[in-house]
MIDOSE-1310 file (N, C-alpha, C; in nm, 2 decimals, decimal comma, always signed):
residues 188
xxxx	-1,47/-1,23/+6,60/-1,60/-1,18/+6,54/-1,69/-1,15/+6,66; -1,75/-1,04/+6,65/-1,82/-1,00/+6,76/-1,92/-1,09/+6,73; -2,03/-1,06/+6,88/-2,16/-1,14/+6,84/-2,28/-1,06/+6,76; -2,32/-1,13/+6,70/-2,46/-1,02/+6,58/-2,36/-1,02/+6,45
xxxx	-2,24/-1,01/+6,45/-2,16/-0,96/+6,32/-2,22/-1,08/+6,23; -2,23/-1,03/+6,09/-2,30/-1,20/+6,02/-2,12/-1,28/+5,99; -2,17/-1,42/+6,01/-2,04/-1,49/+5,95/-2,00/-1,47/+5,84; -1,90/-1,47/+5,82/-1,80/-1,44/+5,63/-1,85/-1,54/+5,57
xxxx	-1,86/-1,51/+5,45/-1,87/-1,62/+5,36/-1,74/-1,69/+5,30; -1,77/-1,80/+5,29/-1,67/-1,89/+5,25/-1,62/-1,87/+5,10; -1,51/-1,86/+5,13/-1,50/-1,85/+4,93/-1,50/-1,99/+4,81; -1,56/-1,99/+4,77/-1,55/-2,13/+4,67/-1,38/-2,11/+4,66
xxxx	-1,37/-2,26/+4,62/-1,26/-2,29/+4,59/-1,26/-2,37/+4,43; -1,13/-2,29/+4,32/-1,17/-2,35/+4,16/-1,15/-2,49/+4,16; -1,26/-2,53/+4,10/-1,23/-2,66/+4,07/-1,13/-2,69/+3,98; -1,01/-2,79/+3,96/-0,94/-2,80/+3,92/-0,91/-2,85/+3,74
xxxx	-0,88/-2,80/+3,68/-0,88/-2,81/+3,53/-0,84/-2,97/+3,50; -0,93/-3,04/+3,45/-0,87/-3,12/+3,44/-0,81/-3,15/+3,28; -0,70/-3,27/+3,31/-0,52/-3,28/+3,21/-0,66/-3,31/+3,07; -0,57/-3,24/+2,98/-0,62/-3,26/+2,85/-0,55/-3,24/+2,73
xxxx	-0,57/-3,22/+2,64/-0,48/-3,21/+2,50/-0,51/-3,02/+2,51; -0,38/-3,02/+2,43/-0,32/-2,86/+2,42/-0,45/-2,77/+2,34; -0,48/-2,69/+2,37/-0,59/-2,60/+2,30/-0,45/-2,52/+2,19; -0,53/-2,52/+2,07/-0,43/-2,47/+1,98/-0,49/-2,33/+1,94
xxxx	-0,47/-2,20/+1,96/-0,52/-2,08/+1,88/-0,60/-2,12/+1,78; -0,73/-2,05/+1,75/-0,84/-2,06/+1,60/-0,68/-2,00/+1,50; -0,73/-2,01/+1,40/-0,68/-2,01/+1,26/-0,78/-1,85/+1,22; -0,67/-1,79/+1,21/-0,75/-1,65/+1,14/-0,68/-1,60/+1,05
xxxx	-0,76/-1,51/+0,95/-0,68/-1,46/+0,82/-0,57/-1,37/+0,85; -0,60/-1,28/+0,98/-0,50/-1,23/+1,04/-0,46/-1,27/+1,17; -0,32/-1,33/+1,15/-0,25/-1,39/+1,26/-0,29/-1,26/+1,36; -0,34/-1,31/+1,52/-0,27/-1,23/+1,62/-0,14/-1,25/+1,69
xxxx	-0,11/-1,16/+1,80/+0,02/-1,17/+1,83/+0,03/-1,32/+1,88; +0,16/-1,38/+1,90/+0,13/-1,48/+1,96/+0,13/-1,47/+2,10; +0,09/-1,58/+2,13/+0,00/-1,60/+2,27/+0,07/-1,68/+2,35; +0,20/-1,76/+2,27/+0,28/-1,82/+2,34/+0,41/-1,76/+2,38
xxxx	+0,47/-1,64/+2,31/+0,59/-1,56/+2,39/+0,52/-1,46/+2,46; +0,62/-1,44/+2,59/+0,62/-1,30/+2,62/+0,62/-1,17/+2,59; +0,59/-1,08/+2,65/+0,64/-0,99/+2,54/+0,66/-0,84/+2,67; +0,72/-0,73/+2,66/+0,72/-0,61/+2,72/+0,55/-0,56/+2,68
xxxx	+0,54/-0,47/+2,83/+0,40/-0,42/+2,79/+0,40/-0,36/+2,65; +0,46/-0,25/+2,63/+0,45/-0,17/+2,53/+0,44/-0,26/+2,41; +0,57/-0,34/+2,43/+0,57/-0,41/+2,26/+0,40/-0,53/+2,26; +0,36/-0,54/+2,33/+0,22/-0,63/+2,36/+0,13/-0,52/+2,32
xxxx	+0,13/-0,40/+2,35/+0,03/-0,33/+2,33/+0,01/-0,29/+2,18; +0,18/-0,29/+2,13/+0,17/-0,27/+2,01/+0,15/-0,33/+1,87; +0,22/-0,46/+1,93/+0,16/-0,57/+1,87/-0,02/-0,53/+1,89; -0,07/-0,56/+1,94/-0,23/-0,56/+1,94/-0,34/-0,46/+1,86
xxxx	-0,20/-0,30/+1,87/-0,23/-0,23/+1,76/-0,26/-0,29/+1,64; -0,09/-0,36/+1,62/-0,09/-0,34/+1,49/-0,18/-0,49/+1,40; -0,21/-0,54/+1,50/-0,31/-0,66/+1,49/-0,45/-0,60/+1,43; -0,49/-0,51/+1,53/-0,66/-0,43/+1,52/-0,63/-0,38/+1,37
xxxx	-0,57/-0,30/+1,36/-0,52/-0,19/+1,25/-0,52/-0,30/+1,10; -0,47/-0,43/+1,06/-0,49/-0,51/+0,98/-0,59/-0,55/+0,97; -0,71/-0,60/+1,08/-0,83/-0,66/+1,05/-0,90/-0,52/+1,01; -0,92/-0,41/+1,02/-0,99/-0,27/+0,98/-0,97/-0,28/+0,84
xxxx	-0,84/-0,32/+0,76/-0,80/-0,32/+0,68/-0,80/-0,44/+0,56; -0,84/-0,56/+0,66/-0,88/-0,66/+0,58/-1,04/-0,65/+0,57; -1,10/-0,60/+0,66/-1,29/-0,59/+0,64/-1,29/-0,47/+0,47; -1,22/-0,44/+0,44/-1,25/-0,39/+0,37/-1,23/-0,45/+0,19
xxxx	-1,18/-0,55/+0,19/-1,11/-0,61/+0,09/-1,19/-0,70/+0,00; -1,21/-0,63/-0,10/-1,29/-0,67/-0,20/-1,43/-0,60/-0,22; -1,42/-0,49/-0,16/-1,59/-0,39/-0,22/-1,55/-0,30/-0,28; -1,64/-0,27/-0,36/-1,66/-0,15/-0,43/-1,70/-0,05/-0,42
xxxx	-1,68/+0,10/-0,47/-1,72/+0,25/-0,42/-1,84/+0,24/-0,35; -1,93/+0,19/-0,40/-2,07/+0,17/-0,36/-2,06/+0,12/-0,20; -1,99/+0,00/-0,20/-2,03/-0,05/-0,10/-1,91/+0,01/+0,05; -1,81/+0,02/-0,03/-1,73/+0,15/+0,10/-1,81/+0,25/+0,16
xxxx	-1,94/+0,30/+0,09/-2,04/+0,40/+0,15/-2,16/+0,38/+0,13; -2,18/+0,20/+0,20/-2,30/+0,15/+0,25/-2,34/+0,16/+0,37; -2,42/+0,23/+0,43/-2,43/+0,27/+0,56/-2,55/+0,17/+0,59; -2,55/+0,06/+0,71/-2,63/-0,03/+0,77/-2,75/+0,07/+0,82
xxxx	-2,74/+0,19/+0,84/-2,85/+0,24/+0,88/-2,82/+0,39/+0,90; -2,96/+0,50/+0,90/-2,90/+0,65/+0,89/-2,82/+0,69/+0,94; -2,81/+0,62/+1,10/-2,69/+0,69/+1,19/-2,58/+0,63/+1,20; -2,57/+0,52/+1,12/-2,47/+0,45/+1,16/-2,35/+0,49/+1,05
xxxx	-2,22/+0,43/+1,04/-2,05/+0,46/+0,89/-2,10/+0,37/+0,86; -2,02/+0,37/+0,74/-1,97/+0,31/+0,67/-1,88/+0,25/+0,67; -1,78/+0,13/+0,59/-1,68/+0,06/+0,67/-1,59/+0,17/+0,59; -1,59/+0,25/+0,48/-1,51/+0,34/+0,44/-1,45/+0,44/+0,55
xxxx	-1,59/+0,49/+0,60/-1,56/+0,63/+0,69/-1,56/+0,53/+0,85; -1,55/+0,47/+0,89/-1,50/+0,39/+0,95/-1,34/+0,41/+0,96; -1,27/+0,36/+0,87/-1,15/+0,36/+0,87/-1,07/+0,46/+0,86; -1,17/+0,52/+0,79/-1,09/+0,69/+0,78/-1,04/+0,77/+0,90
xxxx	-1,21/+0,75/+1,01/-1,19/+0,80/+1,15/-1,10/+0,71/+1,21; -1,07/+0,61/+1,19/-0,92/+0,57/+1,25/-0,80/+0,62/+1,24; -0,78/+0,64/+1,14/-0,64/+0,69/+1,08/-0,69/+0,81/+1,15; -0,78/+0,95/+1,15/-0,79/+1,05/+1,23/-0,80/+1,01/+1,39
xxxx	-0,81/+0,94/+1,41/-0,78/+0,93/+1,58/-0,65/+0,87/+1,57; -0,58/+0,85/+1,57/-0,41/+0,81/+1,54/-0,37/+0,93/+1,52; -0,39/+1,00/+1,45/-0,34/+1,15/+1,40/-0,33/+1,20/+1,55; -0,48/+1,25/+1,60/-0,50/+1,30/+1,70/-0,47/+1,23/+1,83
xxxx	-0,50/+1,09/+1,86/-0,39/+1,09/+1,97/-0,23/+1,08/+1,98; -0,21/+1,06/+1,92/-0,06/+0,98/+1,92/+0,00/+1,11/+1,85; -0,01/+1,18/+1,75/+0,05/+1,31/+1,70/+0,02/+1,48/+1,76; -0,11/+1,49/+1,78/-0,15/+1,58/+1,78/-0,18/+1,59/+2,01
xxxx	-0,22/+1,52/+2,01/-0,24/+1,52/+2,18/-0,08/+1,46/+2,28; -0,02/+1,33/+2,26/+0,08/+1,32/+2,29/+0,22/+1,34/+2,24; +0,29/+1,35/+2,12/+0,35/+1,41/+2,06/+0,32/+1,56/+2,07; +0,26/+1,63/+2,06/+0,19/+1,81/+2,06/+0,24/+1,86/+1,91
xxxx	+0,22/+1,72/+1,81/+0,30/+1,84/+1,68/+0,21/+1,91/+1,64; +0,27/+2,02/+1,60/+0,21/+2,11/+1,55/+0,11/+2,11/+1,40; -0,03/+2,14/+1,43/-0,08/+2,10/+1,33/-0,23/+2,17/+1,29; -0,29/+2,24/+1,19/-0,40/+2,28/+1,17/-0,48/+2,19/+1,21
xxxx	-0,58/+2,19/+1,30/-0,66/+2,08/+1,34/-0,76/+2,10/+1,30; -0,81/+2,15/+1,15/-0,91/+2,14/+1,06/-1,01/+2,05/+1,06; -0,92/+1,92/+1,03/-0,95/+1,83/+1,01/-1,03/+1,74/+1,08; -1,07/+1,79/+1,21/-1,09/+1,73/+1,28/-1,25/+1,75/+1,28
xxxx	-1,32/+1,81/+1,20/-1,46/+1,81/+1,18/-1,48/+1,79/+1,09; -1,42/+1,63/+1,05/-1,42/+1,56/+0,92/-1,36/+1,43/+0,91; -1,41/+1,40/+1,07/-1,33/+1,30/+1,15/-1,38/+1,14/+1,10; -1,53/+1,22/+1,05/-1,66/+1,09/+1,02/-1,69/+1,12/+0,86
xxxx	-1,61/+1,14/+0,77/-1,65/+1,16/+0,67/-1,55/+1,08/+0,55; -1,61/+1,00/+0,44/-1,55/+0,96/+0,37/-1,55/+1,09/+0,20; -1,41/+1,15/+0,20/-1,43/+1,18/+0,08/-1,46/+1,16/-0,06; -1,54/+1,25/-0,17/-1,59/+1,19/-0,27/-1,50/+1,13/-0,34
xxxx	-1,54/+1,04/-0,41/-1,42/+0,99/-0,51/-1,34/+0,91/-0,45; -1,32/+0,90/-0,35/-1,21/+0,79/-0,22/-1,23/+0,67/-0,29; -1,14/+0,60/-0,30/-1,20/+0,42/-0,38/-1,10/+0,38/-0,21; -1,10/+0,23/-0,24/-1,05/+0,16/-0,17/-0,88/+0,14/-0,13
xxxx	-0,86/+0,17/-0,26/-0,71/+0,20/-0,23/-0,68/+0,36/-0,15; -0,73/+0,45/-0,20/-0,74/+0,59/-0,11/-0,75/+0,61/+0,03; -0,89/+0,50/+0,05/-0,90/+0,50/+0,16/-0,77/+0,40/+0,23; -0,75/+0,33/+0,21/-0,64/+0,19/+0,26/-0,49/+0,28/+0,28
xxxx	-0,45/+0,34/+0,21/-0,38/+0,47/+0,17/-0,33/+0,58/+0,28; -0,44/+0,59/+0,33/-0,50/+0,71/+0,41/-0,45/+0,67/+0,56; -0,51/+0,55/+0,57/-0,50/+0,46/+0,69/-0,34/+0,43/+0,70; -0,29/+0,38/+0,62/-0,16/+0,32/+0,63/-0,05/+0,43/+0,66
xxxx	-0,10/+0,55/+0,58/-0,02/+0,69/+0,57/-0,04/+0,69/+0,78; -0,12/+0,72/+0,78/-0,16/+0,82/+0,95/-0,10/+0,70/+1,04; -0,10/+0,56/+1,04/-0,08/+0,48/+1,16/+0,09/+0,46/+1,08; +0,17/+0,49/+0,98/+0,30/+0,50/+0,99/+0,35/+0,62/+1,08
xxxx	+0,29/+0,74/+1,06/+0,32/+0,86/+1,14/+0,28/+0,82/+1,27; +0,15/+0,74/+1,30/+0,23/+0,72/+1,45/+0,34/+0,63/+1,49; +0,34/+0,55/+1,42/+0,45/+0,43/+1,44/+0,52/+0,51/+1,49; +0,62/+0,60/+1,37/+0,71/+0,68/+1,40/+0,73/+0,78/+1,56
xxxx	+0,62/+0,80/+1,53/+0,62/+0,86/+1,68/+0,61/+0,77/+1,86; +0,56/+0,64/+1,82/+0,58/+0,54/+1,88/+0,70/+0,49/+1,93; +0,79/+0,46/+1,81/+0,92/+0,45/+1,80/+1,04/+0,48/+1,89; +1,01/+0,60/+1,89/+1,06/+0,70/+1,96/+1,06/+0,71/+2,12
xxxx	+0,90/+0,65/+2,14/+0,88/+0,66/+2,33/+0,97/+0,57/+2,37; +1,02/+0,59/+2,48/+1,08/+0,54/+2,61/+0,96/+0,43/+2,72; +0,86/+0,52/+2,70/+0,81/+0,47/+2,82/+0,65/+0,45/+2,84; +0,58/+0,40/+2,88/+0,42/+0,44/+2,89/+0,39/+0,56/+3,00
xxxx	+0,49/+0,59/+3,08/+0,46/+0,65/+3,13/+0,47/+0,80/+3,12; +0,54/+0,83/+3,05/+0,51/+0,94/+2,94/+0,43/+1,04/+2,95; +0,43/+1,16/+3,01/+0,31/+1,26/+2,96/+0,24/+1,35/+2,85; +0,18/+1,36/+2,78/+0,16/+1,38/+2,70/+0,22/+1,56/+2,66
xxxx	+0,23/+1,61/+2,55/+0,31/+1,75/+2,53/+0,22/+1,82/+2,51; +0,10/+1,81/+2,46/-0,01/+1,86/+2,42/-0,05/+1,95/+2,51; -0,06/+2,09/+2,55/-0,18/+2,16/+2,66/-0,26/+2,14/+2,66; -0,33/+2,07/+2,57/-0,52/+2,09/+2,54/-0,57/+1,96/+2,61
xxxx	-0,47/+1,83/+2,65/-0,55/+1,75/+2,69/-0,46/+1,67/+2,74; -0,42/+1,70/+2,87/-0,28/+1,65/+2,98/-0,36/+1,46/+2,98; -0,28/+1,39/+2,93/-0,24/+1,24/+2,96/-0,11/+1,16/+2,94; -0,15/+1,03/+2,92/+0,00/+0,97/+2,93/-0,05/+0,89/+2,80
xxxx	+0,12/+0,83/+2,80/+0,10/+0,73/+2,65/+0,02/+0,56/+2,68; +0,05/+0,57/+2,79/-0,03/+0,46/+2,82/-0,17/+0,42/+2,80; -0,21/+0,61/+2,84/-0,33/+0,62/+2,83/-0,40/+0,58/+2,69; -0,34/+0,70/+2,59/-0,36/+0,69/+2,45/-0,32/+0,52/+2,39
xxxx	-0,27/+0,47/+2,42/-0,24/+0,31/+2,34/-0,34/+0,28/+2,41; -0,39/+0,26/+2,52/-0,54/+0,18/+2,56/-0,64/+0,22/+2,49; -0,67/+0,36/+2,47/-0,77/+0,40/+2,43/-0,74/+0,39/+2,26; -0,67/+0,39/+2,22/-0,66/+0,32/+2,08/-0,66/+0,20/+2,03
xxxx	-0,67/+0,15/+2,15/-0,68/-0,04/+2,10/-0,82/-0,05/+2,11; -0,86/+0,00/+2,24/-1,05/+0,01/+2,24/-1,12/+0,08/+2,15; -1,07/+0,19/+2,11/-1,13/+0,26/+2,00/-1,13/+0,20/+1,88; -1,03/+0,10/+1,83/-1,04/+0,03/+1,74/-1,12/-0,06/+1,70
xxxx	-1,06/-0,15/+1,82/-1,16/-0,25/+1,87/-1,29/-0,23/+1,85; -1,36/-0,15/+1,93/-1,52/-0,11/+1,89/-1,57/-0,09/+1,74; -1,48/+0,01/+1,69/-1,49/+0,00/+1,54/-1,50/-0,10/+1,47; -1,40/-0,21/+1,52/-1,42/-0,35/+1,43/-1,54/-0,42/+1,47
xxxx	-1,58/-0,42/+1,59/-1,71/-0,48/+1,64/-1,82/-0,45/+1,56; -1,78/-0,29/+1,52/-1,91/-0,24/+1,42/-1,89/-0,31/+1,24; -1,77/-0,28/+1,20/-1,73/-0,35/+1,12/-1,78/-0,49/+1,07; -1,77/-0,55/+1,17/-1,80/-0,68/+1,16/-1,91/-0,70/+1,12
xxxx	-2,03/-0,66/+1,20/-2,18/-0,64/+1,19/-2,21/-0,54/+1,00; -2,14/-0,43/+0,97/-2,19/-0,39/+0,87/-2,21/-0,52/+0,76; -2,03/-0,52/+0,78/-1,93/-0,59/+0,64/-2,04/-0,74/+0,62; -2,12/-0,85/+0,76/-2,22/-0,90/+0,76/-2,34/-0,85/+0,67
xxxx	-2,38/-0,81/+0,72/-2,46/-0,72/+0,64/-2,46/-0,68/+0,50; -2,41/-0,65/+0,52/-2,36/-0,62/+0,37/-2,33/-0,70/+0,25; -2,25/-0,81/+0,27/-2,26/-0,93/+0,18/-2,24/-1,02/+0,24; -2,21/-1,06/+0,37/-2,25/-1,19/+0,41/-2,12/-1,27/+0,48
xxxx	-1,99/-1,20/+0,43/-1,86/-1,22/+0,49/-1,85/-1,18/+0,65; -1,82/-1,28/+0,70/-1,73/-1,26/+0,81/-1,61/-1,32/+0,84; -1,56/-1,31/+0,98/-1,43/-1,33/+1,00/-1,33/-1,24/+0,99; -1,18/-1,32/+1,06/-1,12/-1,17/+1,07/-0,97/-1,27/+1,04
């Protein structure tokens, strides 16, 4: 070390965990993946999907038309149209951007919209429909490394599973907070 150079800082060292009884996973209505196997990335990732994709699906269980398009506030969804734009972002990443199938993308300025008449099973419906088509298309990959087929928006599958587990994720965060709101249930 030259002279004038300031001295490094020392790094803490972790204090050591001390021996205790086994922490057991909380108890939730929807099992996550387990925590105690390994797993390949992909099947981990997917698992996590399909974990997110249940609790979206349990926030909804037990309301009524009314309350499927209760909005916590002007700008904010509904846990209806919530779910819907899931099932449309599954469509669109996983079919429409990495897959490249061919497809009127209409739909896609109606990404945030719960249609009239939708009950709970429609909507539940809707959701189950769009995340089997991507299963299927999931199914199929080899790899996360994968690039996407789509011209309109060059990525990888890796890419799209991250950003669908976040994209979910966020959703439920909102979820959570409405479905509170709303009548007072929480949990997942």
């Amino acid at each position: 070390m030259a002279s004038g150079d300031p001295a490094p800082i020392p790094s803490p060292r972790p204090a050591a965990v001390p021996p205790g009884p086994t922490e057991a996973p909380p108890t939730l209505a929807i099992p996550r993946p387990d925590e105690s196997r390994p797993a390949a990335e992909m099947a981990m990732a997917r698992n996590w999907l399909g974990y997110l994709r249940e609790c979206a699906v349990f926030k909804l269980a037990d309301l009524d038309d009314a309350q499927l398009r209760w909005r916590p506030a002007p700008s904010a969804n509904s846990l209806g149209i919530i779910v819907v734009h899931l099932g449309y972002a599954e469509r669109l990443w996983v079919r429409a951007i990495y897959a490249g199938e061919p497809m009127d993308m209409g739909w896609r300025s109606h990404m945030f919209e719960l249609p009239d008449g939708w009950t709970h099973d429609d909507i539940v419906g809707f959701y189950r429909t769009e995340t089997a088509a991507a299963d299927a298309v999931l199914d199929a990959a080899r790899s996360f490394d994968e690039p996407s087929a789509a011209d309109f928006r060059p990525t990888t599958l890796r890419w799209v599973m991250v950003h669908l587990i976040e994209e979910t994720a966020r959703h439920l965060g909102h979820m959570d907070i409405t479905r509170e709101l709303l009548d007072g249930r929480t949990g997942r």
